[in-house]
N, C-alpha and C positions, 0 to 999 in steps of 0.2 A: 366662688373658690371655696375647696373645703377641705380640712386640716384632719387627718385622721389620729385617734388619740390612742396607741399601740403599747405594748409591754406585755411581759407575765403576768397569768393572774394575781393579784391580791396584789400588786406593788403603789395602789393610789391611782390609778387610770381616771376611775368614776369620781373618785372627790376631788384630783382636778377637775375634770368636765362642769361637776358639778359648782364648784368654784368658781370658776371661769363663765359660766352663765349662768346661776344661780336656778337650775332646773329642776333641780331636786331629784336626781337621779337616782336607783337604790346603787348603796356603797355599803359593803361587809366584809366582815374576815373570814372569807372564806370564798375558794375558787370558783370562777365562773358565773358570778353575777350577775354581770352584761352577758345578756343572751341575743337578742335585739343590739340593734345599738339606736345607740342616742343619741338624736341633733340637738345640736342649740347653735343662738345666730348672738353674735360675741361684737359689743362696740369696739373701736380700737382706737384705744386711749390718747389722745392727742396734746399735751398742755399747749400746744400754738393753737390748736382751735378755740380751747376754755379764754386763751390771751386775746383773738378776734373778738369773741363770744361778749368779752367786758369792754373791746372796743368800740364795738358797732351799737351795743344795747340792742340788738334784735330781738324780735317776737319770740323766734325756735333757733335752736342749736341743734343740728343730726351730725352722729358722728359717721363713719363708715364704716364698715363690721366684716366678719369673718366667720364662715360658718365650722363650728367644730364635731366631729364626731367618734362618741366614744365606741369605743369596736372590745369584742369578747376574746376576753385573754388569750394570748396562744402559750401552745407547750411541745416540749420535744416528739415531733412525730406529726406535728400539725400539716408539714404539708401529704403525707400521707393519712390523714381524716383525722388526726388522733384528735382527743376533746371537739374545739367545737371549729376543729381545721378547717375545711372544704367553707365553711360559712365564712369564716375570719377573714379568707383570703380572698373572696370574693368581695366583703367590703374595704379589702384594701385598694383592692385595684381602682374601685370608684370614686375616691380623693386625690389630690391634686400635691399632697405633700404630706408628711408623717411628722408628730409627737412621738417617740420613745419613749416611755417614762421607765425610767430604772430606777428601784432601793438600795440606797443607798446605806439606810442606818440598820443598825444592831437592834432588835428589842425581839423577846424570847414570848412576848404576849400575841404579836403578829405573827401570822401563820408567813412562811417562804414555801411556795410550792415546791422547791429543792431543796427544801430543809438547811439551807444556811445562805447567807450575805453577798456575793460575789457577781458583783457589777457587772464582772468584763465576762465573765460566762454566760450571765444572763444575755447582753447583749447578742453575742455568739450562738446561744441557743436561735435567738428570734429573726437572725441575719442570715442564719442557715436552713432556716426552714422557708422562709423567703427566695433566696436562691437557688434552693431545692424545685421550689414550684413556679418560680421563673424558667430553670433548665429544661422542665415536663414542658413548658406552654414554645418554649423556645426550638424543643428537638421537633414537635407537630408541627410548628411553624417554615421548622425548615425541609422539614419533609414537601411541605405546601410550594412554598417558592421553588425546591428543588425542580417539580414538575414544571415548574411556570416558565423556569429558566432553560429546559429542552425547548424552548421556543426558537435562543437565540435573539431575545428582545431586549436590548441595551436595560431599557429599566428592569424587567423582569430578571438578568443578572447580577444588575446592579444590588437590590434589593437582596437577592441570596447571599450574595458575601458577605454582605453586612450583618446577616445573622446570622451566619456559619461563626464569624468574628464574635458574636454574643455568647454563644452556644461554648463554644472555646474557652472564654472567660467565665462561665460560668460552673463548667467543669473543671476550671482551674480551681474555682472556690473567689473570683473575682466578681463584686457586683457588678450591675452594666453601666450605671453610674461613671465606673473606673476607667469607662473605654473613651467618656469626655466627647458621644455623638451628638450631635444636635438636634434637639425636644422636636422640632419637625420629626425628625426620622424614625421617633421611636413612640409619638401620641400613639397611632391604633393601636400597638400591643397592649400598654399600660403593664409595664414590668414592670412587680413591685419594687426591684431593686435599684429602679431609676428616680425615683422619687426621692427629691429631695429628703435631708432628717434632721428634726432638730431631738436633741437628746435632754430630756427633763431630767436633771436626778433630784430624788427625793431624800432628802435627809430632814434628820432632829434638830430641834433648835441649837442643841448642841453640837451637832455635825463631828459628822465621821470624814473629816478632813482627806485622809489617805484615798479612803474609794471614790471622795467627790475631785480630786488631783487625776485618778485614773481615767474617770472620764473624760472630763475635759483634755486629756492628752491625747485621749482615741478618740473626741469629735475634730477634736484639730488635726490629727495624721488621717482620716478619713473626709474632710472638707464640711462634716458636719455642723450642727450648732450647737450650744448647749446651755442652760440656765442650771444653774443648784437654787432647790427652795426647799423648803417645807411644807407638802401639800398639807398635812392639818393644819399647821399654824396661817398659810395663806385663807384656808378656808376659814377661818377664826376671822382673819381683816376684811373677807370679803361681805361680811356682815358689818364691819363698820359704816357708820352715817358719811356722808362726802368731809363735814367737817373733820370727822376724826381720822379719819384717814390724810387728809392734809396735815393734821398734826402729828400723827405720827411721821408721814413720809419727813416732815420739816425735823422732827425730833432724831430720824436717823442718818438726813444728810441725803435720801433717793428723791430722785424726780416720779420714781414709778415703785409699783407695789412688783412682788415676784409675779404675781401673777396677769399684770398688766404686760412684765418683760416676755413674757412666754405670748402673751399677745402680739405682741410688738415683733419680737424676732420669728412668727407665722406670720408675717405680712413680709416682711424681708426673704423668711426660705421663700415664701412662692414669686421671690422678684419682682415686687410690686414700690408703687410709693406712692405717695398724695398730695392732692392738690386740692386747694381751696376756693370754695366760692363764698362771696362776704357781702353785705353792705345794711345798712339799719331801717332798710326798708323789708327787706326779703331774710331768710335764714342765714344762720352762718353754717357752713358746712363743708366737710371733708369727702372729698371722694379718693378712690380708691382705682389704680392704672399701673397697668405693666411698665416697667421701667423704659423708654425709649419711646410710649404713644406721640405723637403727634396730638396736635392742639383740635384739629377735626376729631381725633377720633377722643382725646379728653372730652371733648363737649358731647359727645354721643355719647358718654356713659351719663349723659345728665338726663338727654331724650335724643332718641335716633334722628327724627327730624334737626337736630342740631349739627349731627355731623354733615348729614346731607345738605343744609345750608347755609352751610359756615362761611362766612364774610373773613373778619378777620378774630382778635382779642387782644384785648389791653389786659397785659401783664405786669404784674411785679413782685418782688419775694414778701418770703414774712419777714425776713431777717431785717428788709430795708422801713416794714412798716414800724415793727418793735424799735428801730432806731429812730424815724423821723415822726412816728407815732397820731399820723393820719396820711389820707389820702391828697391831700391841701400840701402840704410838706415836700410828700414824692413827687406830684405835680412840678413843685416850685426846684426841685432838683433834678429833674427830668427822669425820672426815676421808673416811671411808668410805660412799659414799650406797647409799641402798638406791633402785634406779629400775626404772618399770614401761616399757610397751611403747611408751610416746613416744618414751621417753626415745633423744636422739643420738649414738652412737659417736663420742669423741672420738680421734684419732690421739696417742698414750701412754697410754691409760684402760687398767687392768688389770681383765679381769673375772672374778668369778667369778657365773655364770648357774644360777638356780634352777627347776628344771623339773618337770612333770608324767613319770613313769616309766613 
């Protein structure tokens, strides 16, 4: 799964990135940095696994992770080639969900490639150059089906209307998102405008309150997500030691750094949640499954032979082991279910999976 990391140039794109998996990516004042883009492969911060981790005393702890990639600024005209358009869009279409990062704060020493502050334009620049090159890829597309639907072939019509409907909305100035189709229907195209977003704003430590309010009102009337942080200041803690970081998080009252929450809610946009496998003999460890998997295909994501051999698994939350605080305890309260191949991966469910060898 991979998270794309979008915005205008110069808004903090790369020092989140580079924040977020300590890469070292180059980051400067001035546009168009990222030329390339850059991966990095991002743990995702768990404290019920660190909670397992001191339970079991296991040998290894793996978390489950999230691949992020930073992408080269866009600017008004991108999707007709402006700056480094044609390239931009092309790495967007091959992520699975979008970072927005928007500037938030005031300071006359950072360059603004529009030369002044304003969130909700910015956004609007970058959503319309998206739906711009959605509409191009959408009007070829329907050209395509058009002919396929002279057939007369139930699906071959089917399929046209549904992107005549796109096309509609896109010309309305609506993303495709808005039309609420179902991710079946619209994988092969990979519209950038169906892809989930969460919205970073970047502000000062002293925060520009009013323009981080404006976001968060347009990720909420657009179903988006959104964190307010401080990408320097995060990038400041992400050099912290794990101790100090604990004391700070304890010193300000968070369970998670900003930049741990910008982790956390890309595993949410892409609809995902986790589950555990635990015991003091083997790893502790979190995996990472589409909201709704089944317990076969939970165990497939551990080794394929798994799915295809799956017997049954003994199940039970974290929430019931942090209360009874072993596995001795849930036993003795029957806490522990034994579930076959219906059965639905719950996000905390610890499992351990019985297979054919």
């Amino acid at each position: 799964m991979e998270i794309g990391i979008v915005g205008l140039p110069n808004v903090g794109k790369s020092t989140l990135f580079n924040a977020l998996t300590c890469a070292g990516a180059e980051a400067s004042n001035y546009p168009f940095c990222t030329i390339e883009p850059n991966v990095g492969i991002v743990a995702i911060p768990d404290k019920r696994l660190d909670q397992l981790f001191d339970m079991f005393k296991p040998p290894k702890k793996t978390a489950a992770f999230i691949k992020f990639v930073d992408i080269a600024g866009i600017v008004k005209g991108a999707s007709q080639g402006e700056g480094l358009g044609n390239k931009f869009l092309a790495n967007i279409r091959e992520v699975d969900a979008i970072i927005h990062v928007v500037r938030l704060f005031e300071d006359e020493n950072v360059t603004h490639v529009m030369n002044s502050v304003d969130p909700l334009r910015d956004i609007e620049v970058i959503n319309t150059e998206l739906m711009l090159a959605d509409l191009e890829s959408a009007s070829k597309i329907c050209d395509r089906l058009g002919s396929n639907a002279k057939s007369g072939k139930k699906e071959a019509v089917a399929a046209f209307e549904i992107m005549k409907k796109i096309k509609a909305a896109l010309e309305d100035g609506k993303p495709v998102s808005a039309l609420g189709l179902e991710p079946e229907v619209l994988r092969e195209y990979q519209f950038l405008t169906a892809k989930p977003v969460l919205y970073v704003g970047n502000n000062s430590e002293t925060r520009n309150v009013a323009n981080a309010e404006k976001v968060a009102k347009y990720a909420q009337e657009t179903n988006a997500g959104f964190v307010e942080l401080s990408v320097k200041f995060e990038a400041d803690i992400a050099e912290f030691s794990e101790e100090e970081k604990k004391a700070f998080l304890a010193e300000t009252g968070n369970d998670y750094t900003g930049l741990e929450r910008v982790v956390r809610e890309g595993m949410k946009l892409l609809n995902l949640c986790t589950y555990f496998t635990a015991g003091p003999e083997v790893e502790v460890r979190s995996w990472l499954i589409p909201v709704g998997c089944t317990a076969p295909q939970a165990a497939g994501k551990i080794h394929s032979d798994f799915e295809k051999g799956f017997i049954r698994a003994d199940v039970y939350t974290f929430d019931d082991l942090a209360k009874y605080g072993d596995e001795k305890s849930l036993r003795e309260h029957g806490l522990i279910r034994s579930e076959g191949k219906e059965y639905i991966v719950k996000d905390g469910d610890v499992c351990l999976f019985k297979v054919n060898a």
